[in-house]
Every structure is written in structure tokens, then in C-alpha cells.
Backbone as XML, in Angstrom:
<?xml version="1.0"?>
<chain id="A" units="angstrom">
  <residue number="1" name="UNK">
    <atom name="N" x="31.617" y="32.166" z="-7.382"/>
    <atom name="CA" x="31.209" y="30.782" z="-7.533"/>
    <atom name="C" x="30.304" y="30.381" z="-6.378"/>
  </residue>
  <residue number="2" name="UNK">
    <atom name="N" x="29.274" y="30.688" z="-6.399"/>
    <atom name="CA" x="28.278" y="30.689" z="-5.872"/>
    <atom name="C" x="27.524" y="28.867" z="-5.375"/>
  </residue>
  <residue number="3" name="UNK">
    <atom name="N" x="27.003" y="28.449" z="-4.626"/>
    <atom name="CA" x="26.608" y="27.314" z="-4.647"/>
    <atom name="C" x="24.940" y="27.322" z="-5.141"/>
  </residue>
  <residue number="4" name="UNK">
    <atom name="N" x="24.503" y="26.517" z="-5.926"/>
    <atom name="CA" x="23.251" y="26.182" z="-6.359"/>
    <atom name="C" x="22.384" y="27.748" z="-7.292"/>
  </residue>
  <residue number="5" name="UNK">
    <atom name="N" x="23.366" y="28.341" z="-7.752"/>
    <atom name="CA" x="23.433" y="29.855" z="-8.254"/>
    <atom name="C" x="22.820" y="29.387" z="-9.702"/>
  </residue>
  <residue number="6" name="UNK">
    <atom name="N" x="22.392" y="30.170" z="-10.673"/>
    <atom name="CA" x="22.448" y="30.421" z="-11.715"/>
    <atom name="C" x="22.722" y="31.197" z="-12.789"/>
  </residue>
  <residue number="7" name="UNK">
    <atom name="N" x="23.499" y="32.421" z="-12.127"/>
    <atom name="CA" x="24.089" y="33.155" z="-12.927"/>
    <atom name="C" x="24.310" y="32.358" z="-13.755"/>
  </residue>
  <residue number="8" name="UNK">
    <atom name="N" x="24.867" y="32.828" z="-15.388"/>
    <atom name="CA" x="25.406" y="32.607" z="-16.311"/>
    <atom name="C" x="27.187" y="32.754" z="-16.331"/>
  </residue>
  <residue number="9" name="UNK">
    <atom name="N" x="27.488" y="33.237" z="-15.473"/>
    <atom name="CA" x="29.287" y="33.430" z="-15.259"/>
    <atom name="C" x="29.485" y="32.655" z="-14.186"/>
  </residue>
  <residue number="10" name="UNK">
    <atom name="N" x="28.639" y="32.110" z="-13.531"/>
    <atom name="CA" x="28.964" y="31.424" z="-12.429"/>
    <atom name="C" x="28.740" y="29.997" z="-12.945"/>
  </residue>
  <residue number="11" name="UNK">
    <atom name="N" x="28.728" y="29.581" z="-14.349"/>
    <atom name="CA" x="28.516" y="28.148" z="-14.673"/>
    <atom name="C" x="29.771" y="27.806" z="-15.211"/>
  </residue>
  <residue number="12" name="UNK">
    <atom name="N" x="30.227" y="26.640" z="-14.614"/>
    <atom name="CA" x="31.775" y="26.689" z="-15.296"/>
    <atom name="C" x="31.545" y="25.488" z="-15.812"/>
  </residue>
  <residue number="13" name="UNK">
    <atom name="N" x="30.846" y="23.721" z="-15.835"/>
    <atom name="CA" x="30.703" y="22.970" z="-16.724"/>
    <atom name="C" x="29.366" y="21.915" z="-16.469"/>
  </residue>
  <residue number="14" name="UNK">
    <atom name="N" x="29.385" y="21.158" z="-16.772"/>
    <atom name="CA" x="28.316" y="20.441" z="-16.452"/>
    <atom name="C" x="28.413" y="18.847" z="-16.076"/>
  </residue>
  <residue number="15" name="UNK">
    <atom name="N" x="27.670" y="18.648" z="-15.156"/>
    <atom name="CA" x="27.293" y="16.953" z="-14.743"/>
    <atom name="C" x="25.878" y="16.661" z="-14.709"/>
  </residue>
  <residue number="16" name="UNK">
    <atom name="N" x="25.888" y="15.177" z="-15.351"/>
    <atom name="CA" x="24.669" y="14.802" z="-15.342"/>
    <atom name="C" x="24.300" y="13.879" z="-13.979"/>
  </residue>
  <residue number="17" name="UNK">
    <atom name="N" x="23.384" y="14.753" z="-13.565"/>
    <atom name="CA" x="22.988" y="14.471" z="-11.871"/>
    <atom name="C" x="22.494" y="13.077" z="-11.765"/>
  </residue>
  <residue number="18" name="UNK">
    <atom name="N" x="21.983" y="12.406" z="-12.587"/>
    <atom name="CA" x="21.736" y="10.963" z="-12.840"/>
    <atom name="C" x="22.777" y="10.011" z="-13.025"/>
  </residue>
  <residue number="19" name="UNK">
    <atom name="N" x="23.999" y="10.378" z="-13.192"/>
    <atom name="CA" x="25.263" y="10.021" z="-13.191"/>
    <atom name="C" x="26.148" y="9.489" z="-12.161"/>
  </residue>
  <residue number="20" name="UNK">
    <atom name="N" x="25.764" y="10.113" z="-10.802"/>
    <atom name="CA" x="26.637" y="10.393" z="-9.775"/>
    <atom name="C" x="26.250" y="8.849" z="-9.276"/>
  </residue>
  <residue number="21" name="UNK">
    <atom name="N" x="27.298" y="8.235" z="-8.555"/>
    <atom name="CA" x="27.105" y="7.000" z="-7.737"/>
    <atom name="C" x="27.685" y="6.824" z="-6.673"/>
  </residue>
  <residue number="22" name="UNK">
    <atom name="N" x="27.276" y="6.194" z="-5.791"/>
    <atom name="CA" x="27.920" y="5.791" z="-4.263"/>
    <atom name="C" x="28.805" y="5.248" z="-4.721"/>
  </residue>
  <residue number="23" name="UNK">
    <atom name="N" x="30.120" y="5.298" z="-3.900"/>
    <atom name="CA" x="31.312" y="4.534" z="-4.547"/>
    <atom name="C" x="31.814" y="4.336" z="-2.391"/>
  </residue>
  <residue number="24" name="UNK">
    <atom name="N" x="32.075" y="3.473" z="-2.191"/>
    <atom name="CA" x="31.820" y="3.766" z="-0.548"/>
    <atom name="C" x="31.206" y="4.417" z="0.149"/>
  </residue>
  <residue number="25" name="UNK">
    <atom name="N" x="32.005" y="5.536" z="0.603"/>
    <atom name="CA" x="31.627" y="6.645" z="1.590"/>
    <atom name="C" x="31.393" y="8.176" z="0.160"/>
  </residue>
  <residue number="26" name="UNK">
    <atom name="N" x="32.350" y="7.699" z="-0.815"/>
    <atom name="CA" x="32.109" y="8.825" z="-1.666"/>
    <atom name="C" x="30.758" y="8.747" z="-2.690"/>
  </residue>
  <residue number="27" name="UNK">
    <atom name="N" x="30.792" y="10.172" z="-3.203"/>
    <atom name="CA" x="30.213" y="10.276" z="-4.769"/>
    <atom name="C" x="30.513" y="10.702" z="-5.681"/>
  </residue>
  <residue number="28" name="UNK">
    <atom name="N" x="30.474" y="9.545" z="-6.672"/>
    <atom name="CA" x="31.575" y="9.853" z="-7.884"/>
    <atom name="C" x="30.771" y="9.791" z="-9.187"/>
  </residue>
  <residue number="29" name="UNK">
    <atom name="N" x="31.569" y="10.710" z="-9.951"/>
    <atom name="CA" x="30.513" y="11.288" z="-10.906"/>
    <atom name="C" x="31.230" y="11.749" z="-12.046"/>
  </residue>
  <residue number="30" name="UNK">
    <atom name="N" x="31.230" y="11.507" z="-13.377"/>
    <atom name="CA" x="32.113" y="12.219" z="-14.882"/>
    <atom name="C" x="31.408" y="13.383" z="-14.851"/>
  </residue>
  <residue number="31" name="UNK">
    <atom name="N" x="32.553" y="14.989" z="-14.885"/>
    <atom name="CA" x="31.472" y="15.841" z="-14.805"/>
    <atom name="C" x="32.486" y="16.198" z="-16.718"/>
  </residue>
  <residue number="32" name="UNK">
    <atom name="N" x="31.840" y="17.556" z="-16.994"/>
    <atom name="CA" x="32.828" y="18.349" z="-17.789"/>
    <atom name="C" x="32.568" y="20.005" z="-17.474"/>
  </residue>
  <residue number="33" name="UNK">
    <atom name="N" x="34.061" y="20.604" z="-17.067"/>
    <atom name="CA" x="34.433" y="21.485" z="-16.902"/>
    <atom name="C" x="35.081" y="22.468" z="-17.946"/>
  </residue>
  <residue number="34" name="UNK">
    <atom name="N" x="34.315" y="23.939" z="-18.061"/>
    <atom name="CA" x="34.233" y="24.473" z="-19.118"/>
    <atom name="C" x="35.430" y="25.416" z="-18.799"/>
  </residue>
  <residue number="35" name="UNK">
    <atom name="N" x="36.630" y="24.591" z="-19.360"/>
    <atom name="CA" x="38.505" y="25.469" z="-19.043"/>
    <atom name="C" x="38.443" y="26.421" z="-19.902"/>
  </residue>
  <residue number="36" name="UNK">
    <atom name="N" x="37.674" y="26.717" z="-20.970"/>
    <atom name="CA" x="37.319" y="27.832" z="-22.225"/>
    <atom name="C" x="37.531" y="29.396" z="-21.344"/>
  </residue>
  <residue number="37" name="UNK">
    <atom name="N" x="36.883" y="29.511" z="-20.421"/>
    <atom name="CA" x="36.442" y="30.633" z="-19.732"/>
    <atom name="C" x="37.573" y="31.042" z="-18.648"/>
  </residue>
  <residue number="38" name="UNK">
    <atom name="N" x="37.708" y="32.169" z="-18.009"/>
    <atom name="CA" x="38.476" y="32.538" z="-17.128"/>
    <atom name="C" x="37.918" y="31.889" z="-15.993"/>
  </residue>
  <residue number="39" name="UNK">
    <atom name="N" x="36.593" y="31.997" z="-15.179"/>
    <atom name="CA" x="35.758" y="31.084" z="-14.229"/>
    <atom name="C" x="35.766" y="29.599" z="-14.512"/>
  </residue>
  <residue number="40" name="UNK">
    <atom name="N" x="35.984" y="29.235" z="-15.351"/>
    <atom name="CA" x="35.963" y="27.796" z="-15.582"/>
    <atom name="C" x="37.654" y="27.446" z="-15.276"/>
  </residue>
  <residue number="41" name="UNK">
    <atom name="N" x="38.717" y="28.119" z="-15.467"/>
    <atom name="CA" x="40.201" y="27.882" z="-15.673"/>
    <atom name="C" x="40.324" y="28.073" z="-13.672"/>
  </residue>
  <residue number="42" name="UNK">
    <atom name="N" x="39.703" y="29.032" z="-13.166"/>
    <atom name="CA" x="39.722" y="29.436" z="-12.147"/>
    <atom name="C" x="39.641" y="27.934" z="-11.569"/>
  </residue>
  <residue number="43" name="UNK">
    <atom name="N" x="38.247" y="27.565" z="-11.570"/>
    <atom name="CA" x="37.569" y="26.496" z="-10.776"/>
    <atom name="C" x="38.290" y="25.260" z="-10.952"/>
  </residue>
  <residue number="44" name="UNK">
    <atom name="N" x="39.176" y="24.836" z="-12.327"/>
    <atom name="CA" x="39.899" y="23.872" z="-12.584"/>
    <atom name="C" x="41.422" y="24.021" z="-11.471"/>
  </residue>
  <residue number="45" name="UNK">
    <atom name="N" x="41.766" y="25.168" z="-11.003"/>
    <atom name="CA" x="43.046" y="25.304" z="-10.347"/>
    <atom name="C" x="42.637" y="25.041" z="-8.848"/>
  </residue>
  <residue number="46" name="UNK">
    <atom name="N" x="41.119" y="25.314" z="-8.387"/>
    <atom name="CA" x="40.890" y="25.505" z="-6.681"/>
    <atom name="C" x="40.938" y="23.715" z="-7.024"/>
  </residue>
  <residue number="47" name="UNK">
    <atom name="N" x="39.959" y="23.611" z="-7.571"/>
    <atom name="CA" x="39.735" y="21.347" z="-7.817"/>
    <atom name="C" x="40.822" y="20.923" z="-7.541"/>
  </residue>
  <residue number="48" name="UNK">
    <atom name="N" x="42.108" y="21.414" z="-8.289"/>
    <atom name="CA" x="42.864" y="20.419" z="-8.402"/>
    <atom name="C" x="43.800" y="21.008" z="-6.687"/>
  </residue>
  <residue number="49" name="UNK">
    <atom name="N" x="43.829" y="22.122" z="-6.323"/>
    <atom name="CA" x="44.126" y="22.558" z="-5.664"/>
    <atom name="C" x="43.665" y="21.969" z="-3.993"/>
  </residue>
  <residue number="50" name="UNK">
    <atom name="N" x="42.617" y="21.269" z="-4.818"/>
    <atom name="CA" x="41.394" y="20.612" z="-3.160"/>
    <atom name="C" x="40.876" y="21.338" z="-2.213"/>
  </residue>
  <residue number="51" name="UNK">
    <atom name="N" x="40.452" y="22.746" z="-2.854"/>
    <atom name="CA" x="39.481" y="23.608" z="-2.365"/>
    <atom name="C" x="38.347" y="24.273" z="-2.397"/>
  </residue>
  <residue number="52" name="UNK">
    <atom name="N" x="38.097" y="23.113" z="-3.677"/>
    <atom name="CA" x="36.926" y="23.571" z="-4.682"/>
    <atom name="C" x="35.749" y="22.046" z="-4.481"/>
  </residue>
  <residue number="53" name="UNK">
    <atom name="N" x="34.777" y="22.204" z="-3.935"/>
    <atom name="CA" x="34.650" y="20.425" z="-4.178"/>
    <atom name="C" x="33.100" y="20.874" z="-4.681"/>
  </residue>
  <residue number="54" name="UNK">
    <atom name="N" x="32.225" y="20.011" z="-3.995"/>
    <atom name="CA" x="30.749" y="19.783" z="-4.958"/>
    <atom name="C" x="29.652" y="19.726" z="-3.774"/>
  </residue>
  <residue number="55" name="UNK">
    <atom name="N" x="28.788" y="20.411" z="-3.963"/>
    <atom name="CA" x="27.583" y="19.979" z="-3.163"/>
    <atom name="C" x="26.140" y="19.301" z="-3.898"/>
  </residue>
  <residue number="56" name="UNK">
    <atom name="N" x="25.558" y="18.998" z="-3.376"/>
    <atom name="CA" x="24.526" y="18.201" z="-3.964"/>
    <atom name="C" x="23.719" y="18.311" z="-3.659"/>
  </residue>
  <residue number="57" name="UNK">
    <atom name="N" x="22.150" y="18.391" z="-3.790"/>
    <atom name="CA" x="20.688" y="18.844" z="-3.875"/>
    <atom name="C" x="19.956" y="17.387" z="-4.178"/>
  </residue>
  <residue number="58" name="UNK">
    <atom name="N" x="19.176" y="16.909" z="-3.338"/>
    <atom name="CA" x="18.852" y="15.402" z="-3.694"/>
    <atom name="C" x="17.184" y="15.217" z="-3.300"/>
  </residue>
  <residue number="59" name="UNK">
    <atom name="N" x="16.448" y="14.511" z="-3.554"/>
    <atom name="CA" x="15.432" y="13.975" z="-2.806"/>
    <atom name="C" x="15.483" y="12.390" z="-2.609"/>
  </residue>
  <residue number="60" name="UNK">
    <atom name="N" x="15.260" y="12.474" z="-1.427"/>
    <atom name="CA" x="15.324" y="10.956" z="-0.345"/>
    <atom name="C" x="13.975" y="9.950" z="-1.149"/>
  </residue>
  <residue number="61" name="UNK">
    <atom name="N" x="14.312" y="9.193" z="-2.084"/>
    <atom name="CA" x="13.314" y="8.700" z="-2.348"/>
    <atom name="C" x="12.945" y="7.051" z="-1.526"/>
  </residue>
  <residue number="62" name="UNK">
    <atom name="N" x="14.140" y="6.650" z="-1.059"/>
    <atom name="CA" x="13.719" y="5.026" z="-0.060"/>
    <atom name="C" x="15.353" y="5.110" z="1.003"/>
  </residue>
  <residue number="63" name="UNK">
    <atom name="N" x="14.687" y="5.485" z="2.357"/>
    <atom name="CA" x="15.647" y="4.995" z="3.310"/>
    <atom name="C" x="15.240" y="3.974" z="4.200"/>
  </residue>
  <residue number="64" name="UNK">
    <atom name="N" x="16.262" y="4.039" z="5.014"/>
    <atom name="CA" x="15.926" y="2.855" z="6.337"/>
    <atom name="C" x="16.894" y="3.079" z="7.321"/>
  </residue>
  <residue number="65" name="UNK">
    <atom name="N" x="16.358" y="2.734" z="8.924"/>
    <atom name="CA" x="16.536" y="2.924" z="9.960"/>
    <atom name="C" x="17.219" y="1.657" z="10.625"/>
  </residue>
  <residue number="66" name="UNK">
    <atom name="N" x="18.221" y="1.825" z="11.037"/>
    <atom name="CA" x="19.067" y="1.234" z="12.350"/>
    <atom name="C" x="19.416" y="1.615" z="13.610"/>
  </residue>
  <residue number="67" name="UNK">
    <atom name="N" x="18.439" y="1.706" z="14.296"/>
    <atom name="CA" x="18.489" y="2.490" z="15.367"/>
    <atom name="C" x="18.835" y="4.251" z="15.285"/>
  </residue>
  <residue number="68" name="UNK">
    <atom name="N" x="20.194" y="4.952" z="15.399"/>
    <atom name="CA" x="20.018" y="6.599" z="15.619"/>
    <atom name="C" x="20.557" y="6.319" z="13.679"/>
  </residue>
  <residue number="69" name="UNK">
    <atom name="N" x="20.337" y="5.185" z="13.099"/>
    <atom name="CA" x="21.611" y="5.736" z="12.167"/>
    <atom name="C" x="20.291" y="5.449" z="10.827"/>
  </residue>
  <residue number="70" name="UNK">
    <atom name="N" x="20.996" y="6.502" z="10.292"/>
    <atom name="CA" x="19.468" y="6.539" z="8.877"/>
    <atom name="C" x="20.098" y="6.134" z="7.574"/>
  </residue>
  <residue number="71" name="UNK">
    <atom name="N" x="19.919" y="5.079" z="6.837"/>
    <atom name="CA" x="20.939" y="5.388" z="5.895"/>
    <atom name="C" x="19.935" y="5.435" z="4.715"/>
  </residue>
  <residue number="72" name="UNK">
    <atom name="N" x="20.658" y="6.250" z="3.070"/>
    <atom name="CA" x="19.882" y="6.673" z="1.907"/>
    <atom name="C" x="20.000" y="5.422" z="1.275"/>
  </residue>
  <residue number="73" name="UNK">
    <atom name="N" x="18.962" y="4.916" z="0.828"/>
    <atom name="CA" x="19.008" y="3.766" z="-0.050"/>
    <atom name="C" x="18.843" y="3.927" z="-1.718"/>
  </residue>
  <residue number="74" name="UNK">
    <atom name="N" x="18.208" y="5.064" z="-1.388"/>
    <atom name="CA" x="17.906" y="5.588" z="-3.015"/>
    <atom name="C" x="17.452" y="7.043" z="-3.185"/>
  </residue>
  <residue number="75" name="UNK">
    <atom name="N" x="18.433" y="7.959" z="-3.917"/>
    <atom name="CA" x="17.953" y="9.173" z="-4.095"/>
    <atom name="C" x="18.406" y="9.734" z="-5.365"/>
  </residue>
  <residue number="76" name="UNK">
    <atom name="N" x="17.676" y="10.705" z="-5.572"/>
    <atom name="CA" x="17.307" y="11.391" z="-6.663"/>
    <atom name="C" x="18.197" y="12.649" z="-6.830"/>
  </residue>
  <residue number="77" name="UNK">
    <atom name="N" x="19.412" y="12.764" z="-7.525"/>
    <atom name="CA" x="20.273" y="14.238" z="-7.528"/>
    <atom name="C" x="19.631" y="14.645" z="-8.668"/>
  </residue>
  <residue number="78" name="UNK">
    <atom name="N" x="19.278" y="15.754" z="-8.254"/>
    <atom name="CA" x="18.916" y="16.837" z="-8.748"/>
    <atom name="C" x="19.987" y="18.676" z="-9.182"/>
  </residue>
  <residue number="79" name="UNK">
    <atom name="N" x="20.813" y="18.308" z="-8.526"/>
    <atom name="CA" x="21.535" y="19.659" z="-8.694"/>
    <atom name="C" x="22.799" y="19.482" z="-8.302"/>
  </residue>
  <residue number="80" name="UNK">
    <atom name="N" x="23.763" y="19.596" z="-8.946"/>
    <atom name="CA" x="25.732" y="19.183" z="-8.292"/>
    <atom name="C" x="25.816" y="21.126" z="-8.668"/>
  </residue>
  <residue number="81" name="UNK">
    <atom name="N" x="26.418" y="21.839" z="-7.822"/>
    <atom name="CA" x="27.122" y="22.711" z="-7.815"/>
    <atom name="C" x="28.616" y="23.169" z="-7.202"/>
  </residue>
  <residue number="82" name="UNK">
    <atom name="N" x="28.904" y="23.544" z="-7.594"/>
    <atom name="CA" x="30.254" y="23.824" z="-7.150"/>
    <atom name="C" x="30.557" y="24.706" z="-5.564"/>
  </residue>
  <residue number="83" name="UNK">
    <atom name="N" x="31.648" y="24.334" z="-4.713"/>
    <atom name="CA" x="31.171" y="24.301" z="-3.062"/>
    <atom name="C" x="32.978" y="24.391" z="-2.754"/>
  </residue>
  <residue number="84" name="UNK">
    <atom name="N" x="33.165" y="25.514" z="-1.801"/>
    <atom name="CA" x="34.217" y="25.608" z="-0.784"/>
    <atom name="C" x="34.515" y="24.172" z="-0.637"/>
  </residue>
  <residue number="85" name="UNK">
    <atom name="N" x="35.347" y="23.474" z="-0.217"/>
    <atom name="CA" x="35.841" y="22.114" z="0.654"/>
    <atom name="C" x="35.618" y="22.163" z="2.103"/>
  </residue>
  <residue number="86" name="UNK">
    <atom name="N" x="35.661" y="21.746" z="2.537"/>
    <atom name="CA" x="35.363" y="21.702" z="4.271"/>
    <atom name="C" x="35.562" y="20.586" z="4.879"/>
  </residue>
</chain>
């Protein structure tokens, strides 16, 4: 389970990257996870397990500056893949 991969065994379900929203500090997003498959049943046990989480691929389309602190005002996901926890 590779991050930002495309194998075909390494796809276990899908989210629509236009979907995802700031929800505080988080990003929250309806994905669907393909439990059909042995890799997909896998990835459903690390998730729920809280060792499986999500990374994200974005372009910065409008930020702004507060002194050292930058914050995203608007961006563009482009890619949710599946990611170690950390």
C-alpha cells in the first residue's frame, strides 16, 4: 500500500478529491472502500485499527500571511492516497 502509487492491487477504494473539507484542524471527506478484495479488507482493519490514515496531494491556489504563519485559504486536492499514521 503504497502512497500516491498506481498499481492496480494497490487501489483499495475511492474518494472524490473535490469532496474533502476543512472541518477545524481536520480533513474530512466520504470516501468508499473496496472490502471486496483481500487489500481492500486489509486496509479496512489498519483504518479502523488507526494505522492506516490518508495523505493528500494539493495545489495552493489563494493563501495569506501572518507574520511566520501561512495559512491555505483555498486549495485544490488532487490525489487522497492511502498513508502509514504518524
Amino acid at each position: 500500500m503504497g502512497g500516491h502509487g498506481t498499481v492496480p492491487e494497490d487501489l483499495i477504494g475511492h474518494i472524490d478529491p473535490s469532496s474533502a473539507k476543512a472541518v477545524g484542524s481536520d480533513v474530512m471527506r466520504p470516501a468508499g472502500l473496496t472490502r471486496s478484495t483481500p487489500r481492500g479488507r486489509q486496509a479496512w482493519r489498519l483504518i479502523k485499527g488507526g494505522t492506516l490514515g490518508f495523505s493528500f496531494r494539493f495545489a495552493i491556489l489563494k493563501s495569506s500571511r501572518r507574520g511566520d504563519v501561512r495559512t491555505l485559504d483555498e486549495i485544490d486536492v488532487f490525489e487522497i492516497s492511502a498513508s502509514p499514521r504518524r
